[in-house]
N, C-alpha and C positions, 0 to 999 in steps of 0.2 A: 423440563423447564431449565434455562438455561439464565445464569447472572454473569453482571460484568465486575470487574475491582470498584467500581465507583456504590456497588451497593452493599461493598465491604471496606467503606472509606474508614470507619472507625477503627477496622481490624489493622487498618495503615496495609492491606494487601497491594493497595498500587508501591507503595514505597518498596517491596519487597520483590513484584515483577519486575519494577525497575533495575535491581540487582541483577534479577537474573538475566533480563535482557543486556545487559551491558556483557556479559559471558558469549554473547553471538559472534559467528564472524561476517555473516553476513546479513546486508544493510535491511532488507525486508521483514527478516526472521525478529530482529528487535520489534518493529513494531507488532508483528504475531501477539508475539510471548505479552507485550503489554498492553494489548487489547483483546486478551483470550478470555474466552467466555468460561465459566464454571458452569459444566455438567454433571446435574445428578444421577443421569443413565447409568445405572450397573456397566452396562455394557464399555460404556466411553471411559469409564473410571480403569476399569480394570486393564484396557487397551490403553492410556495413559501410561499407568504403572508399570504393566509389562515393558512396555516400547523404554523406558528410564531405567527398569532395570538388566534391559539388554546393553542399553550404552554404556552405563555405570559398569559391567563387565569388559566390555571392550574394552574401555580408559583402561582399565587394570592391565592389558598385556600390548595396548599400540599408545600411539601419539594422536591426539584431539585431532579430528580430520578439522581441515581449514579448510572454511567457504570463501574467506577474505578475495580471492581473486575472480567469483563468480559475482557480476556485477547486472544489477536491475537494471535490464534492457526491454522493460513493458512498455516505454512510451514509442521505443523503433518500432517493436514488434505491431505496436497498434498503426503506426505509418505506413506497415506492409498488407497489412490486413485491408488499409483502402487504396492500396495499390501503390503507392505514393513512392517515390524513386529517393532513395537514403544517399546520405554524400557518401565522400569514400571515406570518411575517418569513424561514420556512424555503422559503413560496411563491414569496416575495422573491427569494432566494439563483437557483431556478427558475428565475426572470426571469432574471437577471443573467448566468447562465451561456447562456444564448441570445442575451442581446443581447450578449459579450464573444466568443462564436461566431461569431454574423452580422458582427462588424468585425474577425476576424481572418479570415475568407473572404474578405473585400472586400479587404483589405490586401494578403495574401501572394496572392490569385487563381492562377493554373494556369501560371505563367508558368513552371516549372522544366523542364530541360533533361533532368531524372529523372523518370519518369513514376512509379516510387513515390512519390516527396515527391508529384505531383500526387496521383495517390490516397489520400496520406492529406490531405489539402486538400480534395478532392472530396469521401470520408468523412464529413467535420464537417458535423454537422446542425445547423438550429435551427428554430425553429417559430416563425412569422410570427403564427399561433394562438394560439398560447401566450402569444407577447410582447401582442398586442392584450387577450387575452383577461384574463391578470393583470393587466395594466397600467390593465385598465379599473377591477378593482376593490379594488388594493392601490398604497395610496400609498409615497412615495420612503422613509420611514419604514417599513417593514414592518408597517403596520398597516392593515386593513381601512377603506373608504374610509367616511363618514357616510350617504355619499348614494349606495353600490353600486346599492342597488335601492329602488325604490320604498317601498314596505313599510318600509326599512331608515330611509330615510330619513322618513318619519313617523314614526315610533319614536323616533327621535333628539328631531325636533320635540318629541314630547309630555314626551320625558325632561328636556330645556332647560325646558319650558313648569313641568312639576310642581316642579322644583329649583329654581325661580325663587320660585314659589309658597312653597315648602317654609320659602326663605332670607326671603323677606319678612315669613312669618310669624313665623319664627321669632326673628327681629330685634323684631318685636311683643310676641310673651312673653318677653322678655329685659325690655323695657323695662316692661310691664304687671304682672311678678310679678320683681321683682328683689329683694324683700326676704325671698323665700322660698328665693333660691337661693345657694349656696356660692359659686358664681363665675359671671360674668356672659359666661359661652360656651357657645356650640354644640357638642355634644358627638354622635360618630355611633358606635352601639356594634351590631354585627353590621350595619351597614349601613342602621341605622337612627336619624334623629335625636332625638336628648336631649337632658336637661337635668339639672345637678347639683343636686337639692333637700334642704336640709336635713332630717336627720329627722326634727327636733320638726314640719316641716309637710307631710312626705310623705303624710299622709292625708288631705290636701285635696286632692289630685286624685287622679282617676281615669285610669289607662293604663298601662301593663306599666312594671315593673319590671327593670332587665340590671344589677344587681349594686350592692354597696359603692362607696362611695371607699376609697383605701389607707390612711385615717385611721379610715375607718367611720363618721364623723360625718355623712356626705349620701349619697345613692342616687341614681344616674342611673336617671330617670325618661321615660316617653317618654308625655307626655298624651295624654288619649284624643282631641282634637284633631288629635293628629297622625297617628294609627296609620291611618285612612283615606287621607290621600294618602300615607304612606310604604309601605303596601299597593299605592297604585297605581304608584306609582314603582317598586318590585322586581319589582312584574307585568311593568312596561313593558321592566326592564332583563334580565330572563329573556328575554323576545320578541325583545332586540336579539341575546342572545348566542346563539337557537336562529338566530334568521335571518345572521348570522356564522359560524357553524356549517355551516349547510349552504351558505352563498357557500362557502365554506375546502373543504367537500366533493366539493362537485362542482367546484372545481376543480383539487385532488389528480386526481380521477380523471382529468381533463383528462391532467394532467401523468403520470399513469401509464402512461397509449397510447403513448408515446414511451421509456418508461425503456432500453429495449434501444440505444436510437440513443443517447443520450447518454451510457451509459456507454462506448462504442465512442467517442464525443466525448473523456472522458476518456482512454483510451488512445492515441489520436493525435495527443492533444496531448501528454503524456508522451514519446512517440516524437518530434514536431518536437522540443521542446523538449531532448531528449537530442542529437537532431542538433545543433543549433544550439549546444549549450553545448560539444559536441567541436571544433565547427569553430572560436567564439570562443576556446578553450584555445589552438589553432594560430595564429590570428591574434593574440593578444596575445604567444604566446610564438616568433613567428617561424617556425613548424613549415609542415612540409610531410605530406604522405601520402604513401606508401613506395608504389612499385611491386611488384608481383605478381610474383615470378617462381620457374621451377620449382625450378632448382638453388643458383642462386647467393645471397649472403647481401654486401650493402655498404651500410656505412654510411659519410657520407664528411662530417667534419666535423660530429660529432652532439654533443650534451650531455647529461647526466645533466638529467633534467625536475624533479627536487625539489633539486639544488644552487642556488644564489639564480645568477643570471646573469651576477652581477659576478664570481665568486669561480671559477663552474666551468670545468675545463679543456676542452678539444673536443677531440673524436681519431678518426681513421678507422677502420674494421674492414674488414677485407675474407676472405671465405670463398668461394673462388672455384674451381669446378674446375680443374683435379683434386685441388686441398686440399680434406682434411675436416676438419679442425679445428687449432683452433690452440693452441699451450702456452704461458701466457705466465709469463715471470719478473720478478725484481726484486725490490725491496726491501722490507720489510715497512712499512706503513702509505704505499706506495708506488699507492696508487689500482688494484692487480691486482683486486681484489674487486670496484672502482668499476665498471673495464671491464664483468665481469661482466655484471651490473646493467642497464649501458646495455645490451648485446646483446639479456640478455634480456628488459629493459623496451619494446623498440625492436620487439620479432619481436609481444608481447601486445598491448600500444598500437596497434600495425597491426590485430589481429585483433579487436581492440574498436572499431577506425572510428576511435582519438585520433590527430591526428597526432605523428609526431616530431619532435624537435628538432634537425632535421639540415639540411645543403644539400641532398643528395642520397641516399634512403634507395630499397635493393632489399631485399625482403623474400623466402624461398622458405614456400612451404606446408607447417610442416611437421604432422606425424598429433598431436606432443604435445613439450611443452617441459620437461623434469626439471630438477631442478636442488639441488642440496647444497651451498647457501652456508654457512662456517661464518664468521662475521663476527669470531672472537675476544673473543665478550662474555665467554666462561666465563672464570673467574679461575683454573680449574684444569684442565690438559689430563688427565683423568685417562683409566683404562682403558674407564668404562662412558662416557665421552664419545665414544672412539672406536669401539665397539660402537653405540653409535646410528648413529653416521656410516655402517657397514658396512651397518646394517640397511637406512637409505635406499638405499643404495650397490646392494644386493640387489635393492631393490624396482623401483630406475632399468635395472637390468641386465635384469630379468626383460622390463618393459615395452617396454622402446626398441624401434625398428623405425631400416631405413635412410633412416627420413623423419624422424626424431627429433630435435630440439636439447637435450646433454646439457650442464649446465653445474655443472663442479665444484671448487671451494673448495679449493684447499691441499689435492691429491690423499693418502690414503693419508698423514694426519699425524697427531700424536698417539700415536706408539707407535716401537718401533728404527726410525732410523734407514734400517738397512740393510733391514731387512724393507719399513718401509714402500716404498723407492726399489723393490724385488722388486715390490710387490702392483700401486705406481703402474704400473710397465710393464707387468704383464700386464691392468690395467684399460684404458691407453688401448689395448694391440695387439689387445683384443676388438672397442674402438670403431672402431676400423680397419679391421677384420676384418667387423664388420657395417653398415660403411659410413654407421656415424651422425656425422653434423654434431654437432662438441662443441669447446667453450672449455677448459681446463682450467689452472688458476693451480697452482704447485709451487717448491719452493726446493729439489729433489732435484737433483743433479749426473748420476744414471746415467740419469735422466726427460732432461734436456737432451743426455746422447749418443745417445741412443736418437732423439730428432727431427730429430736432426745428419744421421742415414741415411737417415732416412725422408720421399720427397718430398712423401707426400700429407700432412704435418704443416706448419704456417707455424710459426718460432718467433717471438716478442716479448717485448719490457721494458718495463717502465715505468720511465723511464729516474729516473736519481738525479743528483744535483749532488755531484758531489766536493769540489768547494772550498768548500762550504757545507755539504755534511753533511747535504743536504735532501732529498726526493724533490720531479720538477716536475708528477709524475702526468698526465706526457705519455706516449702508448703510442707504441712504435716497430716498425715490423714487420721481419720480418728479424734482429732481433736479439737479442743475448743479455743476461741482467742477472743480476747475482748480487745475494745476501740482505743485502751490506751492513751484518753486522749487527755486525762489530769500529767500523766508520767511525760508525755512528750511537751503538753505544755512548760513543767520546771525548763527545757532546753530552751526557753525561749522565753519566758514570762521570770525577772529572779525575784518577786518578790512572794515567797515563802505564807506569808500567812494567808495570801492569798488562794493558793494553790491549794494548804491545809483547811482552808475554811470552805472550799469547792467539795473538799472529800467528806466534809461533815455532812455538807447538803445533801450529795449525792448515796449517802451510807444513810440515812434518814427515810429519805423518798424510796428506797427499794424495798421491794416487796420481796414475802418470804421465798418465793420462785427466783425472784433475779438474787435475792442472796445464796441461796441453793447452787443458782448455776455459776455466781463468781467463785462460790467455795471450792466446784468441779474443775472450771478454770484451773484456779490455783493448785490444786489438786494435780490435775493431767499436764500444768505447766511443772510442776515437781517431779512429778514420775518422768516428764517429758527429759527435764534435764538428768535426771538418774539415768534416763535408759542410752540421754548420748553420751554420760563420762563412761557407761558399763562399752557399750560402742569404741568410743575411745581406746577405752584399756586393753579391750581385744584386739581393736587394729593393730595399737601398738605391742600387743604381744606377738598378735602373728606376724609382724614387721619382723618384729624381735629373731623369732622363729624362724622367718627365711634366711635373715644375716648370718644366723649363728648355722644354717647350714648350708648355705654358700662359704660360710667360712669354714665348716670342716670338709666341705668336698675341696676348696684349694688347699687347704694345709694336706688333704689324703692326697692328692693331685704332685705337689711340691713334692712330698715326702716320698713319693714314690720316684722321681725326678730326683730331687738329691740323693738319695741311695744310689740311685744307679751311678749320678755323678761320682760320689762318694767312694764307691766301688770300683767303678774303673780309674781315680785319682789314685787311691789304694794300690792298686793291681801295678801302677804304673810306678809309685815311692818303692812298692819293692824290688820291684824288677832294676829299679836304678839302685836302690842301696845296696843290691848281691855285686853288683857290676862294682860300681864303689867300693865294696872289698874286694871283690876279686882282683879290683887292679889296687889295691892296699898291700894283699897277698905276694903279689907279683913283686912290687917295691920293696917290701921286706924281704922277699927272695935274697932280691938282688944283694941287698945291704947286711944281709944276715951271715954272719960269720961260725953260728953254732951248729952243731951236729943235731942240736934235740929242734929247731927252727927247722933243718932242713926234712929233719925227717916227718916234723908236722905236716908239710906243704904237702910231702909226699904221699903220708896218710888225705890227705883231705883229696888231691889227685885221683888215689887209688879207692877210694873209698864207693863202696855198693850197699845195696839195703841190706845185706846180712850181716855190716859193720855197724847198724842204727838197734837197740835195744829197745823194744818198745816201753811206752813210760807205764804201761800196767804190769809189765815184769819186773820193774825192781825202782824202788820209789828214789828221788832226788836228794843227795845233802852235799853240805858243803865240801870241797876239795876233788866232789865227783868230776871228772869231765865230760863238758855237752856239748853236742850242735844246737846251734836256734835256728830251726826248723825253717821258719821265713826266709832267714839270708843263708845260710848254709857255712855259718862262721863256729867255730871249732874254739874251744875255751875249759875254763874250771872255773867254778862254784864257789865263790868268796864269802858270801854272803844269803841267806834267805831270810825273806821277811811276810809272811800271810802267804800269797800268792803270788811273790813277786822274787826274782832272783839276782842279785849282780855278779855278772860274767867278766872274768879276765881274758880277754883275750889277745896277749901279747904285751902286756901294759895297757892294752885302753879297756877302759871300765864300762860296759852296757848294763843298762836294767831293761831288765823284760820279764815277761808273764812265762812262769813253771808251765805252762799247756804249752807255750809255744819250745822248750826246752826237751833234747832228746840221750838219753843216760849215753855216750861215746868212750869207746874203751881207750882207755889211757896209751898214749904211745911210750913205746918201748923205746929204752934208752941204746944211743948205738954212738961206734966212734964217729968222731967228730971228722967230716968229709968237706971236701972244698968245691961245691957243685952248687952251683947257680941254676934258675928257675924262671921261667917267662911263660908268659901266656901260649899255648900250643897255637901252634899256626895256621892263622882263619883263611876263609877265598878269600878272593879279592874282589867280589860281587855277591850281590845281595837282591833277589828280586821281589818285588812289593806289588807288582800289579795284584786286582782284585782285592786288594786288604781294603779294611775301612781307616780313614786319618788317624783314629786313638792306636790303632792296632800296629799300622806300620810306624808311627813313630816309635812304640814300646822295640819293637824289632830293630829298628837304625838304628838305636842307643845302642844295644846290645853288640851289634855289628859292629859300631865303629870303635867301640872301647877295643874289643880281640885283634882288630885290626889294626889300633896306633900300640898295641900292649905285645901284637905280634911286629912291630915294627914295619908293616907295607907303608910304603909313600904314595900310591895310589887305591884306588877302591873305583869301582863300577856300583850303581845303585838305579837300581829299572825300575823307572815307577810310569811305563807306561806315560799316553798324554789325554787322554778321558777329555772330564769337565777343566781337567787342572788344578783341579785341589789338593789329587797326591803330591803333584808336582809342587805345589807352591809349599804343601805343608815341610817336605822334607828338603826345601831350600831354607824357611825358617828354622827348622832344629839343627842346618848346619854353622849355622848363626851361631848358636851357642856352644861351639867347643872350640877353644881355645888352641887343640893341637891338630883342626883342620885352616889350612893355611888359604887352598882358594877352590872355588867350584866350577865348574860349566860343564851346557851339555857337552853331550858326545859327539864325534864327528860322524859325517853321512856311514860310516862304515863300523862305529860304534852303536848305533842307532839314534842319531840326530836326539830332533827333543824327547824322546820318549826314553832316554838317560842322561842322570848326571853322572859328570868322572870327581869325586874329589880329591884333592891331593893335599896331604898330611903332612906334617912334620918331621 
């Protein structure tokens, strides 16, 4: 059995195909999608679903195939079918739909994982014939070519030749009889040329006459001069339009041998393009495709599909055996309807191939889905409103089976009270009884003890905000909700004693049963909000929980990043501070007048590891003399303090750490010598290729100090020409020394750019 959207007007499913049809590209597929029937055939459900979630993978690694340029040519197609001869721009259209065929076979090819989608991809025809064969004799303009055929094309020739003729002469008698005519234009009347001549001398010539001027004072005249070539001229252009004629004929009939395969063209493009508009629906809106299954019914964290995305709430269902169905309460304008909706919008949408808007949707098969939403439009609950309701009510009861999803609206409302809470119970204990799957919304108190007993019933709320007076049109399962409707009235009603003199009444008239179930209410509405601030505190601690180790993998991340930094900055401060003395050394050399300076230098020169006393052989004190280990500067022991020592070394004062300090045997005192002291004398090239940037700068530093300390005016530096990063880096560290004067590369016989020369001071 098969239904259309109009017998799920309530469910608002037409408003919802319309969405998805506006996702089409092409024109026919729209209206498919919103006048597509709902099938409960296993078989069609499941062929649905597949076919949506073969596209829905595609969109994942290609581009939405576009039908936009394959355009509805059924009414040509039906004109060739009765033989009937198509102009040439309708020929056109012909063409168009072959060659938008032939590149949409090339595009999408057979590559799908569904071997329907391949067949209908295999399906599309086009004709290679066809496309040659129009193409040969209808231009991009849909009009018949000049030169199609021979014949056609001399035709043409003589029709340019005569009209050329026609305009030269007649440019002639313009100017040889202008005093006989009204106005000095070329005039074409049935297709033939004239001229406007006054009356008083329209009997000086001879030639047909085609009527008044709108004044009556002249006659368009056509000389007998002219009426031989404009004879030959209409002959010629009859011979063009039979020879057009039958080009345009015979290739209708061309195009007719085929009409069966392209209308089949059309239908399977209709069909991709409906797949592909459900699948895009799913991929813009997050959706997935619901799983098959026989019994159960879950949706878990799904949306109403026409709420805007910002605004909708999300909520789970679940109909699981041995539940059949669920009763849900709450409050009025409390989103119980909304539920509805989504169930039943969630079970259709599956069986239409769209997906839903869920994380995780299980769908069962069922034979048929009823449903008596009453939405509360009517302004008046009157008696023949509830008489409808019954009538549906009769029609759902008649048809259901134990395969059926029943979905009904504020059971048995509309009429007593009491009676109704009667009719509701015997309505759902039939649904029970016939083992149908069914939702059913109610604000009866004897409806809710009645599910109280019964296990194969779930109850739920949608729950309300008390302190606000609001519904959060959150579903909650397990639970109970009442109708709220003293608490929503204060938002609207302010007068107070009233409201309080409503709760006397209504606390009076309840009976020990509905006091029992408001106590439960109250009850599972306490635990309810206990169980979401306990919710709450966990999120936020596992929140909590992630930050604080996202934040220790970046600080372990960093810290292993600044160490290295850290390390190689280090590596690089010492490297420059030995340099730094060393050329400190050299300057006190130079200026050093004493015998006990010179013979310092000389130790520290001549000095090997057999001169270095290890510090576990003979412990540090003051007056001792030491190396510090780091820079390799040579001093006595002024001072110690804990772990820390101040060195003299020449007059200047360092503190530094006893580990880094090494016991140095005191120099021997000698006469006093007049020998000066310079850095030993470096190359004069330094080669850096292969190094990494941090490493050959540490080296250049080193290089260029022995070399302005050995006094060379020039230097060679090979850094190779790579990516040019060595290059660029050791042009900025030349930046920074004040006793290199200027740089550039090398000449072709230095080795061009793959060396600087610098020259020093």
């Amino acid at each position: 059995m098969e239904y259309s959207k109009t017998d799920y007007h309530d469910l608002e499913l037409d408003t919802l195909l319309k969405r998805v049809a506006d996702l089409t590209t092409f024109e026919k597929a729209s209206g498919f999608i919103e006048n597509e029937k709902i099938s409960f055939n296993p078989l069609h459900i499941r062929r649905n679903v597949r076919l949506t979630n073969e596209a829905i993978n595609y969109l994942g690694n290609h581009i939405r195939p576009d039908f936009s340029d394959v355009k509805d040519i059924a009414n040509l197609l039906v004109l060739l079918e009765k033989k009937m001869t198509l102009k040439a721009n309708e020929l056109n259209q012909v063409l168009d739909h072959n060659i938008q065929i032939k590149r949409i076979v090339k595009n999408l090819g057979t590559s799908f994982a569904d071997d329907e989608i391949n067949d209908y991809i295999v399906s599309l025809h086009y004709s290679e014939h066809l496309i040659d064969l129009i193409g040969r004799y209808i231009d991009a303009g849909g009009e018949v070519k000049e030169d199609a055929t021979p014949k056609l094309k001399d035709l043409n020739r003589q029709k340019r030749n005569l009209e050329a003729a026609l305009t030269e002469r007649a440019q002639l008698f313009l100017k040889t009889h202008e005093n006989s005519l009204q106005e000095t234009v070329v005039y074409k009347r049935d297709g033939r040329i004239c001229f406007l001549i006054k009356n008083s001398d329209k009997n000086k010539y001879d030639g047909y006459h085609h009527g008044l001027s709108a004044s009556g004072q002249a006659t368009y005249i056509e000389p007998k001069v002219f009426v031989e070539i404009n004879n030959n001229l209409n002959e010629i252009k009859a011979g063009i339009e039979d020879e057009i004629m039958q080009i345009l004929r015979s290739l209708s009939y061309e195009a007719s041998k085929e009409t069966d395969l392209f209308f089949s063209n059309l239908d399977s493009i209709m069909y991709l393009d409906a797949i592909f508009a459900k699948a895009q629906f799913g991929v813009i809106n997050n959706g997935i495709m619901a799983n098959i299954d026989e019994d159960n019914l879950v949706l878990e964290n799904v949306a109403h599909p026409l709420i805007d995305s910002d605004k909708v709430v999300r909520n789970s269902y679940h109909i699981i055996k041995p539940i059949n169905g669920i009763i849900v309460t709450g409050s009025n304008t409390g989103g119980k309807t909304v539920s509805l909706k989504v169930i039943a919008l969630s079970v259709l949408m599956t069986y239409l191939g769209i997906p839903v808007l869920a994380n995780y949707a299980t769908i069962p098969l069922y034979d048929g889905v009823w449903d008596d939403i009453d939405d509360g439009q009517s302004l008046v609950d009157s008696l023949s409103t509830f008489s409808a309701r019954l009538v549906t009510l009769n029609r759902i009861l008649e048809r259901m089976t134990d395969h059926s999803l029943i979905l009904i609206d504020e059971i048995a409302s509309g009429t007593d009270p009491k009676e109704g809470e009667a009719l509701a119970i015997a309505i759902i204990d039939l649904l029970v009884q016939r083992k149908a799957t069914f939702v059913v919304t109610t604000h009866f108190n004897k409806v809710k003890e009645y599910a109280l007993d019964d296990g194969r019933i779930l109850l739920a709320a949608q729950e309300f905000d008390q302190a606000r007076l609001m519904p959060t049109y959150r579903y909650i399962e397990n639970s109970l909700g009442s109708s709220n409707a003293l608490d929503i009235a204060k938002r609207y009603i302010d007068n107070q004693e009233l409201i309080d003199n409503a709760k006397m009444i209504l606390e009076s008239n309840q009976s020990n049963e509905e006091k029992a179930i408001k106590a439960i209410e109250e009850k599972t509405h306490e635990l309810e909000k206990k169980e979401a601030d306990l919710k709450r505190i966990l999120e936020e601690q596992r929140s909590l929980n992630e930050r604080l180790q996202e934040e220790r993998e970046r600080f372990e991340s960093e810290k292993d990043e600044l160490y290295k930094k850290a390390k190689l900055k280090a590596e690089r401060y010492l490297e420059r501070q030995k340099e730094k003395m060393r050329r400190m050394y050299a300057k006190m050399i130079e200026e050093s007048k004493t015998l006990r300076e010179a013979e310092l230098v000389k130790k520290l020169e001549e000095l090997d590891d057999n001169d270095v006393i290890e510090e576990e052989q003979k412990p540090l004190k003051i007056n001792d003399h030491v190396m510090i280990s780091s820079t390799s500067q040579i001093g006595k022991i002024i001072d110690i303090k804990k772990e820390r020592a101040t060195v003299d070394i020449n007059g200047i004062m360092i503190k530094t750490s006893l580990q880094d300090l090494k016991y140095y045997e005191a120099p021997k005192t000698v006469k006093k010598i007049h020998k000066e002291k310079s850095f030993k004398r470096t190359a004069n090239e330094i080669l850096l290729v292969g190094m990494r940037v941090e490493e050959a700068q540490a080296k250049l530093q080193v290089f260029l100090d022995e070399a302005f300390g050995s006094g060379l005016k020039q230097v060679k530096i090979i850094h190779g020409a790579g990516t040019g990063a060595l290059r660029k880096a050791v042009w900025q560290e030349l930046k920074k020394y004040s006793y290199v004067k200027t740089y550039h590369y090398g000449d072709s016989y230095d080795g061009g750019s793959n060396v600087t020369i610098a020259e020093l001071k």
